[in-house]
Every structure is written in structure tokens, then in C-alpha cells.
C-alpha positions as CSV (number, residue, x, y, z in Angstrom):
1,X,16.0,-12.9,11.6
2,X,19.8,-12.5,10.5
3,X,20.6,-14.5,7.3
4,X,24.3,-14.5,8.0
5,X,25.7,-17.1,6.1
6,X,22.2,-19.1,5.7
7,X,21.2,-20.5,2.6
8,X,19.0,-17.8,1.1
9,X,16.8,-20.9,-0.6
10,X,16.5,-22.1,3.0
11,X,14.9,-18.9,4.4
12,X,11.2,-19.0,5.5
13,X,8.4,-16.9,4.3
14,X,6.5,-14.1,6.7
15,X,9.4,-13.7,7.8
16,X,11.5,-10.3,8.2
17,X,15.0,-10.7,7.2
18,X,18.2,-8.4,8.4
19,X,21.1,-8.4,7.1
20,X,22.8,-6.9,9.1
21,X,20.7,-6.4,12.7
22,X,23.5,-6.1,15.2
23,X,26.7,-5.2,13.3
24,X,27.5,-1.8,12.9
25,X,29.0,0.0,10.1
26,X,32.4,0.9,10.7
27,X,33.5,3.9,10.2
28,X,35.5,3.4,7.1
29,X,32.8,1.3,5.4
30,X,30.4,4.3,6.1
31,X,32.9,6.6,4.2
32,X,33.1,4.1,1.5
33,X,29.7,3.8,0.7
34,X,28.8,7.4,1.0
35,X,31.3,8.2,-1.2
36,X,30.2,5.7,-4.0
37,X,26.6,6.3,-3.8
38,X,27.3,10.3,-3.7
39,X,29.3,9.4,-7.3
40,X,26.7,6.9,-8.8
41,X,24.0,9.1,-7.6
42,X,25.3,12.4,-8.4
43,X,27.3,10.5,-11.5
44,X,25.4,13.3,-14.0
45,X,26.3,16.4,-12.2
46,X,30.3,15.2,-11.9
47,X,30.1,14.3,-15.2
48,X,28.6,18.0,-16.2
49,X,31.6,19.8,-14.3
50,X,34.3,17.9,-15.2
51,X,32.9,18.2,-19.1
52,X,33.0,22.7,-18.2
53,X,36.3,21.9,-16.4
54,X,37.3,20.1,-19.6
55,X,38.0,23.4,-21.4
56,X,40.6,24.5,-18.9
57,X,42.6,21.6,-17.7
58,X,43.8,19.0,-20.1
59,X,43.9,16.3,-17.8
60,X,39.8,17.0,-17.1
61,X,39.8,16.8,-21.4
62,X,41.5,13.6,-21.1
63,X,39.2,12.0,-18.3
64,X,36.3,13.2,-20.5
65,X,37.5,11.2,-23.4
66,X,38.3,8.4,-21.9
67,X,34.9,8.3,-20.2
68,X,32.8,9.5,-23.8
69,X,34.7,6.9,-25.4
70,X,33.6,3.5,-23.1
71,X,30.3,4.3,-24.9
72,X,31.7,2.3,-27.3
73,X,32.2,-0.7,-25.5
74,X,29.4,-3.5,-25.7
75,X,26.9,-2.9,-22.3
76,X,28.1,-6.4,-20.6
77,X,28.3,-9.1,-19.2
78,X,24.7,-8.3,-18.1
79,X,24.1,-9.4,-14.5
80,X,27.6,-10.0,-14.0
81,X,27.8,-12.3,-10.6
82,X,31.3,-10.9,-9.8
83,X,30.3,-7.3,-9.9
84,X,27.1,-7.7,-8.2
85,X,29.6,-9.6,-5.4
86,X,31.6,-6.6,-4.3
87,X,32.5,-5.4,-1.0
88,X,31.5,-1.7,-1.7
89,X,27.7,-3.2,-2.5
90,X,28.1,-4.4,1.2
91,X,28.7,-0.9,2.3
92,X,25.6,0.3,0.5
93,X,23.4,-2.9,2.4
94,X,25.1,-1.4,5.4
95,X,24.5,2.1,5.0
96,X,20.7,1.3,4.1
97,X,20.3,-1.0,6.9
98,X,18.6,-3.2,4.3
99,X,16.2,-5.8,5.3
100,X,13.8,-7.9,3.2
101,X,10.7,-10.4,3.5
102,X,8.6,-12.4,1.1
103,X,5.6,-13.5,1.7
104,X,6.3,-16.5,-0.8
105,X,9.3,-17.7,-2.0
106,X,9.4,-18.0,-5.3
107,X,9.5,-21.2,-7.4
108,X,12.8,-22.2,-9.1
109,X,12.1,-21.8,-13.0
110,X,9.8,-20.2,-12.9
111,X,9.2,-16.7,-14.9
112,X,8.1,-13.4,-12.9
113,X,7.3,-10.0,-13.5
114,X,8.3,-8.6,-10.5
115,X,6.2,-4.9,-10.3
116,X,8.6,-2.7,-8.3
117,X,7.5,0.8,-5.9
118,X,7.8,3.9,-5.4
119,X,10.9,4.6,-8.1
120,X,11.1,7.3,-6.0
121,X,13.4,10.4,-6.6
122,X,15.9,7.5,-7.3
123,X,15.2,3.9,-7.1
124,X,18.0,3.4,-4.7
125,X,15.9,0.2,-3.3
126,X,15.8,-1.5,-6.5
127,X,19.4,-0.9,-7.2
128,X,20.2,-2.5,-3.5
129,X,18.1,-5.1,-4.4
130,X,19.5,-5.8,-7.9
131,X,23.2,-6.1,-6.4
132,X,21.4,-8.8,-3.8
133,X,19.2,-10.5,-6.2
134,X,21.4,-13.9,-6.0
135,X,21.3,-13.4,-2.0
136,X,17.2,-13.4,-1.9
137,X,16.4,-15.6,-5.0
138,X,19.8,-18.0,-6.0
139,X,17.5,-20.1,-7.9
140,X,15.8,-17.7,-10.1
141,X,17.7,-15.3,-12.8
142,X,16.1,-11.9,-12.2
143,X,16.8,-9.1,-15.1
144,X,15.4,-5.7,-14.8
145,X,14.4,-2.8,-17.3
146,X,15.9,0.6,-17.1
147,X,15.3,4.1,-18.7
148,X,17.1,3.3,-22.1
149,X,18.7,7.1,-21.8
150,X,21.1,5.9,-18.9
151,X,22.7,3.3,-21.8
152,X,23.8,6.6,-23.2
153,X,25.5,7.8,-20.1
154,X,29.3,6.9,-19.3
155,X,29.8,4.7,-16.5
156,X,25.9,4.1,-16.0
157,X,25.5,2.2,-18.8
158,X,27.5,-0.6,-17.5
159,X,27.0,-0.2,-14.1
160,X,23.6,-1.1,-14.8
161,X,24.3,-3.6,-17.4
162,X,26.3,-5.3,-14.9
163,X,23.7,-5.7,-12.4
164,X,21.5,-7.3,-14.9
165,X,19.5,-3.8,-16.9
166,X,18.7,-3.5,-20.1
167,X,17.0,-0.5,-21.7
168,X,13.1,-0.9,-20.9
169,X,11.8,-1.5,-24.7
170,X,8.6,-3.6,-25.1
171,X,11.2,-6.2,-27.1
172,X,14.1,-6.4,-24.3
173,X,11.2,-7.3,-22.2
174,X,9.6,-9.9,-24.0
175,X,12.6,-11.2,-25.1
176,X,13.9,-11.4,-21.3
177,X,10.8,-12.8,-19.8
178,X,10.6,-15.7,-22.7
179,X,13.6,-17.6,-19.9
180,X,13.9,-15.7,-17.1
181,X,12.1,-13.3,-14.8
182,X,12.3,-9.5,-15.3
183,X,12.1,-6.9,-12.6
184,X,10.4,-3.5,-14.0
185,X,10.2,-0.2,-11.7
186,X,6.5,0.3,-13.2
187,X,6.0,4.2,-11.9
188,X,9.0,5.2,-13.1
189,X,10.0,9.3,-14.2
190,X,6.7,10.5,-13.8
191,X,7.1,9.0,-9.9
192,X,9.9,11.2,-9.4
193,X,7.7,14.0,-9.2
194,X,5.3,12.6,-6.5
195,X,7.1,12.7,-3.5
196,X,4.9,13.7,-0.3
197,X,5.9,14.2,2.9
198,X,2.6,13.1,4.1
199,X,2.4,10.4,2.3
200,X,3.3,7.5,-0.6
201,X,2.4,8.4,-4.0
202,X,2.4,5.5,-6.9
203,X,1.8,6.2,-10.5
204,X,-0.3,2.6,-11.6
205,X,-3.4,3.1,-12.6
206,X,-2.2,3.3,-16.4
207,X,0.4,1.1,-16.4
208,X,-1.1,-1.4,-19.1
209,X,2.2,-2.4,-20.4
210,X,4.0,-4.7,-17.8
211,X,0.6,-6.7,-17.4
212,X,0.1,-6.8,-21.5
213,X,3.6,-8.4,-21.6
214,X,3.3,-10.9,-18.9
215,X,0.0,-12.0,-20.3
216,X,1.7,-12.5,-23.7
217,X,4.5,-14.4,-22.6
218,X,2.6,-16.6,-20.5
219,X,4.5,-15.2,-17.1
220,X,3.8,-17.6,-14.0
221,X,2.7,-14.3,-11.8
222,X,3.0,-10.6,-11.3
223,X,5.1,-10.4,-8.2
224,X,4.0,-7.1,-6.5
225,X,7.3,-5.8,-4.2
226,X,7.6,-2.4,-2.3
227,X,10.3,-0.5,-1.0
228,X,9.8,1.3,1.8
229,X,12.1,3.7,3.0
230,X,13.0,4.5,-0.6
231,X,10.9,7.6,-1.3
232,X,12.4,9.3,1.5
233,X,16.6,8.9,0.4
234,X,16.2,11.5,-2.0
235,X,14.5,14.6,-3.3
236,X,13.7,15.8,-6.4
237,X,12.7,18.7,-8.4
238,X,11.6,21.5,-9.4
239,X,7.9,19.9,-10.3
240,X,8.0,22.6,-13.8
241,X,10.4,20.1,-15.2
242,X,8.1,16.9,-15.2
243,X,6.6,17.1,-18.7
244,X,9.6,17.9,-20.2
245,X,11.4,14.7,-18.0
246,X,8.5,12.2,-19.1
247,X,8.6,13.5,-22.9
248,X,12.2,13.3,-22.8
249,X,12.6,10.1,-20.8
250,X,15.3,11.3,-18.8
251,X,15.0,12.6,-15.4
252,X,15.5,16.4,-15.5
253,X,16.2,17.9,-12.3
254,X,18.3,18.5,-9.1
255,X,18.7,15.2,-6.4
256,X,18.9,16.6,-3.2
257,X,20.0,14.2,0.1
258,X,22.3,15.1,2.9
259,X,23.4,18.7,3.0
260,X,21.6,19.6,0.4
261,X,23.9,17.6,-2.3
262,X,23.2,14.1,-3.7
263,X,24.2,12.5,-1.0
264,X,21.4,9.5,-0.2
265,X,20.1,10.2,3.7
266,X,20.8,6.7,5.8
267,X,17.4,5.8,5.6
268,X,16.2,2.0,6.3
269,X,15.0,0.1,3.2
270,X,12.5,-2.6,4.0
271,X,12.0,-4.6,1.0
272,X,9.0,-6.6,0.7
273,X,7.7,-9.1,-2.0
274,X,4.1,-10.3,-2.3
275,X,2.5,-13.2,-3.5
276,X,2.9,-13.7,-7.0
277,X,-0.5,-13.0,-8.6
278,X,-1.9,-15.2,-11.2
279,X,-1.2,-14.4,-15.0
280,X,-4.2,-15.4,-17.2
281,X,-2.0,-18.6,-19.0
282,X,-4.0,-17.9,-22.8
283,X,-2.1,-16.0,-25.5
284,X,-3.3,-12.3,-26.1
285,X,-3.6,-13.4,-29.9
286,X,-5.4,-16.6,-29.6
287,X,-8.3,-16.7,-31.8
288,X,-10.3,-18.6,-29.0
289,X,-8.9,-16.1,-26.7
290,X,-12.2,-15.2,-24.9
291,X,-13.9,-18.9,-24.7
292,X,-10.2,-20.0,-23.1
293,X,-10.0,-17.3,-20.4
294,X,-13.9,-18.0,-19.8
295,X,-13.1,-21.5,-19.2
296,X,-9.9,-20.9,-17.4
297,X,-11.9,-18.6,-14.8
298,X,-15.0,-20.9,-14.7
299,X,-12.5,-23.8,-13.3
300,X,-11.4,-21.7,-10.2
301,X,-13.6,-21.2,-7.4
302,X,-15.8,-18.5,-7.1
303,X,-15.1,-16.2,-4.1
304,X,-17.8,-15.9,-1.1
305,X,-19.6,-13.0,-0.5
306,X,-18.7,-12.4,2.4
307,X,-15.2,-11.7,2.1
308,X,-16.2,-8.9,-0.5
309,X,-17.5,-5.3,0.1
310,X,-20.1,-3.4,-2.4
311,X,-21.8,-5.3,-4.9
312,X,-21.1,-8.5,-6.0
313,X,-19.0,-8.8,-9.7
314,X,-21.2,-9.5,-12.5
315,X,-18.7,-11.4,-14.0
316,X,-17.5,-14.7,-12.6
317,X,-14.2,-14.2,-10.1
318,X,-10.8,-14.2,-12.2
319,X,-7.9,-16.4,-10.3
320,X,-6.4,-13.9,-9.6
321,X,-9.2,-11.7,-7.8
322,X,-9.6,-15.2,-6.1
323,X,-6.3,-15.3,-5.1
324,X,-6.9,-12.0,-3.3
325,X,-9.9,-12.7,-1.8
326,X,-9.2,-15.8,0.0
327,X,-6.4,-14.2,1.6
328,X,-9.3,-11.6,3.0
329,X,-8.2,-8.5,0.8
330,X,-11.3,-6.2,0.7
331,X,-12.2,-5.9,-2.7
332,X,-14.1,-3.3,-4.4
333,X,-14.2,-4.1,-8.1
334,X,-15.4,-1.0,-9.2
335,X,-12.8,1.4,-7.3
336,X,-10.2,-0.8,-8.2
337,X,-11.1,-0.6,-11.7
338,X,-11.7,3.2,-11.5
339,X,-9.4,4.8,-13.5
340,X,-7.9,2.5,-15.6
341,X,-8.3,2.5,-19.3
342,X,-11.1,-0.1,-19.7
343,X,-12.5,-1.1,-22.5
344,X,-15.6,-3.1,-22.7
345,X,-16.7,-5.3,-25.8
346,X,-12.9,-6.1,-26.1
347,X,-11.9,-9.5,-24.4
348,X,-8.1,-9.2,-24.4
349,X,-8.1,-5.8,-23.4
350,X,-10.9,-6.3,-20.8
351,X,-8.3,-8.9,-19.0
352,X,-5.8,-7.0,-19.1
353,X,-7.2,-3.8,-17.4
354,X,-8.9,-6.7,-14.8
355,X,-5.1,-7.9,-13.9
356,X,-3.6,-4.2,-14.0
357,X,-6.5,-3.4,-11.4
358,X,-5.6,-6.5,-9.6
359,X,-2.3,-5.5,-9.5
360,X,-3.0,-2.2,-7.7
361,X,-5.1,-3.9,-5.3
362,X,-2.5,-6.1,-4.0
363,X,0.3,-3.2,-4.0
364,X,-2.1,-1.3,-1.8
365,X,-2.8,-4.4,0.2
366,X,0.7,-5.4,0.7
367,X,1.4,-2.0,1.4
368,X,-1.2,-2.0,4.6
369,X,0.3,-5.2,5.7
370,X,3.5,-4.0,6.2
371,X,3.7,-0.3,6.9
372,X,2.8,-0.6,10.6
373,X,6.2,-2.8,10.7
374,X,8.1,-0.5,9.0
375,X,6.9,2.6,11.6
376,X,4.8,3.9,9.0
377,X,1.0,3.5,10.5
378,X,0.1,7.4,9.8
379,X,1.4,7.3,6.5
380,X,-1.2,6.1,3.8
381,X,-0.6,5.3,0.6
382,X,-2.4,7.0,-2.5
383,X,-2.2,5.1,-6.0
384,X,-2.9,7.0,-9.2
């Protein structure tokens, strides 16, 4: 389906949605777009030479300045409608082919983690996504979190203030997600480093964090949305540098694309959003907490056996897990809690490790739903 100049609010779900399905990029919109995502993408290396080439030519000393010096100014407007709004963001929907589908819209004022994979060697699908956000969901305000080392870059830091980052701190989050919803690329540096060609690699499995938060705030679902295409724009390495990336929290390596430079490929982006999965509505520090989620899970229905595989849960079905069920997801609660950090005896901790696993059973659910679309049927997905 082409959304043209439809009502993005008026868009059904199930369905897939293209952009741009019969146009083709000109040939000066193709140049303008791999130029600009060769300098955001490759912004660090630029930035590197023209710093060396800063001892030799004045007017490289000056452009250094100039750029060292907008560190200074405030990181805003963030999500900045006129800057998301620009042609050359066009170029980059273009370039991508981008096309998107959710399998439910999402309610107007309402509050969302949205749970976004891969990250990729670069999460170029997010970033196309965050300059579309108004596009795909005009009723909702959607903020995302980003490595807080890019707010120390020049040029990155407003570039991503102004499509609506922040630095990823546990208080940026709960303080966004109190109004609005807040998109969070959950794998992130340590995903750089699990590229396959074989095959989709997601880093989840101890990703505690995002579901803590949304439980604590009281979110109205964990929205579970996958980029496909994205783990192939860009490569990444060497695989040495990892611990010292992740200790760091920068991303310390070479981004290799098109001709070996960082120069994203033209690969399709396929952006899918799931069904928002239910957040547990009792606060982390209640002192009732465990009677309250007891109750809360004793008022859904239970699931039938029949739509599960391997033994029966000994605990009664979460709303969630229901959620899942109903929809005819094969659920193993055991492998989905395997390798998580689970802690029995402790209630708030026990739910939250129960929604985390959740949460990787619907990314690998939502991936099997789709990938056949995308042209992806031999390529499986591994979560870890």
C-alpha cells in the first residue's frame, strides 16, 4: 500500500506500507542522500582528519573551532518537527526504499516503550524511523534514548537532539516516559559486534532495564518493533575492540558500506511494530506489590493447553503471556526464561524477568511473522 498523501492515523493494521513503491529516486536525490548519510555516518572519521588537518591549514583550525565550540550550545529543540520535515530525510526514505507495518496502531495518549532491533553496526533504521515518527504515529510523541557519548560529539549531538534523543540515563527515561512514549534501541554497542551473515543476532536476554522502567512508570505496553534490512547497511569491526567499546560506551571501530568506506549499502528497511505487550499496571515499590500483581493476573484468563508446548506454567498465566498465547505464539516458559537473570523468592524482580522473557518471545515471534515477507525465510534469528 502507498501512503502518499493519506492520513497516517487513517492507515490500517496488517498492512504493509510503501512509501515510495513506484517512484524512483532520481538521480540527484540519490547523490544527495548518499552524500549526507556518508557525512552523518562517517561524521567521526571527517571529524578525525579535519582535527590532523587542523595543524596545517588554518582554515581546517578554524572549521574545528567552530565545530568544538557548538558543544556549547543547549542540545535542542528536542524532536524538532521542522528538522525532522526536511527534504534530504526524503532522500534517505528513498535511498532505503523504506516501508513499514504495524500490527496495531497505537492508541492516542497513550505511553510506550517501544523495544527497537538489531542496532546493528549502526541503527540507520531507527534513525529513518525517528525522522518519520510524526508520519507513522501523528498522534503519539515518540522520544528515543541514545548513547550519551554522541551528546559530546559536534554536529551529532543536535542532530539527534533534533530528532527527539536524549542521552539513555535511567532518569532521561523515566522522566520522558512519565508523558510521552520513549523509543530505546535495547541491544545496543554490544549488538554492533554480532553481525552474521548467516543470520540475525540480538543481544536481550539481559536487558532488565527497559522492562524495570516501564513497569515503574506504569507504561501502557512494551511495543516490540524490528528492522529488517538494518543489520546488513553496515559493517563493523574488528571484534578485539568490543570490550573496550561496551566499557567505554562508545562504539570503537571502522564502519564499512559501499567501497569499503562508510557509505550505507541501498539496502530495503522493512520496519515492523508489534502488538504492544501488557505492562504489569502495580508500582515496583508498592508495599502490596505481590498480592496486587497476584490479583491483577488471577482477573485475566488463563490460557488453554493446547495452544502451549512443554509443560504447563506452575504459576497462573501473566496478561501478557495471555496476550501471546491467544494469538497462537508457541510458548515455552522455561526456554524463554533461560538465561535471563531470574530471581526467585523476590516478587518484583520475578515480574520483571517474566515481562523481559515475554518480551523476547514476541521479538522472536514477530520476527518469524515477517521475515518470509521481507525475502528472509533461510535466515533465522538467534537471541542472546
Amino acid at each position: 500500500m502507498f501512503i502518499g498523501k493519506v492520513q497516517a492515523a487513517d492507515l490500517p493494521s496488517n498492512v504493509r506500507i510503501h512509501l515510495y513503491p513506484n517512484e524512483k529516486a532520481g538521480v540527484w536525490s540519490t547523490l544527495v542522500a548518499v552524500a549526507s548519510l556518508t557525512f552523518y555516518v562517517g561524521f567521526m572519521n571527517w571529524f578525525i582528519m579535519l582535527c590532523v588537518a587542523s595543524f596545517f591549514s588554518r582554515a581546517a583550525l578554524y572549521a574545528t573551532i567552530v565545530l568544538l565550540t557548538s558543544l556549547a550550545l543547549p542540545a535542542g529543540p528536542v524532536l524538532w518537527p521542522a528538522f525532522t520535515h526536511l527534504w534530504v530525510f526524503s532522500t534517505w526514505r528513498h535511498y532505503f526504499k523504506f516501508s513499514f507495518l504495524s500490527e496495531e496502531i497505537l492508541k492516542p495518549h497513550k505511553r510506550y516503550v517501544l523495544a527497537e532491533f538489531p542496532h546493528g553496526a549502526f541503527p540507520i533504521g531507527a534513525i529513518v524511523a525517528g525522522t518519520t515518527v510524526q508520519i507513522l504515529w501523528p498522534s503519539l510523541k515518540i522520544f528515543s534514548l541514545a548513547a550519551s557519548s554522541l551528546f559530546y560529539i559536534p554536529f551529532w549531538r543536535h542532530f539527534m537532539a533534533w530528532i527527539g534523543s536524549v542521552p539513555a540515563t535511567r532518569d532521561n527515561f523515566k522522566l520522558l516516559l512519565k508523558k510521552d512514549s520513549v523509543a530505546v534501541v535495547v541491544g545496543g554497542i554490544a549488538e554492533m559486534f554480532l553481525l552474521d551473515k548467516h543470520r540475525e543476532r540480538l543481544k536481550l536476554k539481559d536487558r532488565r532495564g527497559f522492562c524495570k522502567i516501564a513497569m515503574e512508570e506504569q507504561a501502557d505496553g512494551i511495543v516490540p518493533v524490528y528492522y529488517f534490512g538494518g543489520s546488513k547497511v553496515l559493517d563493523f569491526g574488528p571484534q578485539f575492540m568490543m570490550a573496550l567499546s561496551r566499557r567505554s560506551r562508545m562504539s570503537l571501530g571502522i564502519l564499512v558500506g559501499v567501497a569499503g568506506l562508510p557509505i550505507p549499502r541501498p539496502q530495503p528497511i522493512y520496519m515492523v511494530s508489534g502488538i504492544p505487550i501488557p505492562v504489569p499496571r502495580v508500582p515496583l515499590n508498592d508495599p502490596d506489590f505481590e498480592k496486587k500483581v497476584r490479583r491483577e493476573v488471577e482477573s485475566r484468563p488463563q490460557a488453554s493447553d493446547a495452544t502451549t508446548q512443554g509443560p504447563k506454567p506452575r504459576a497462573p498465566c501473566t496478561p501478557a503471556l495471555h496476550h501471546l498465547l491467544l494469538r497462537g505464539v508457541p510458548v515455552r516458559l522455561q526456554d524463554t526464561l533461560h538465561g535471563c537473570a531470574h530471581r526467585t523468592g523476590k516478587a518484583a524482580a520475578n515480574t520483571v524477568d517474566q515481562l523481559l522473557a515475554l518480551v523476547v518471545v514476541e521479538v522472536q515471534a514477530l520476527y518469524e511473522r515477517h521475515r518470509a515477507e521481507y525475502g528472509w525465510a533461510d535466515r533465522p534469528l538467534l537471541i542472546e
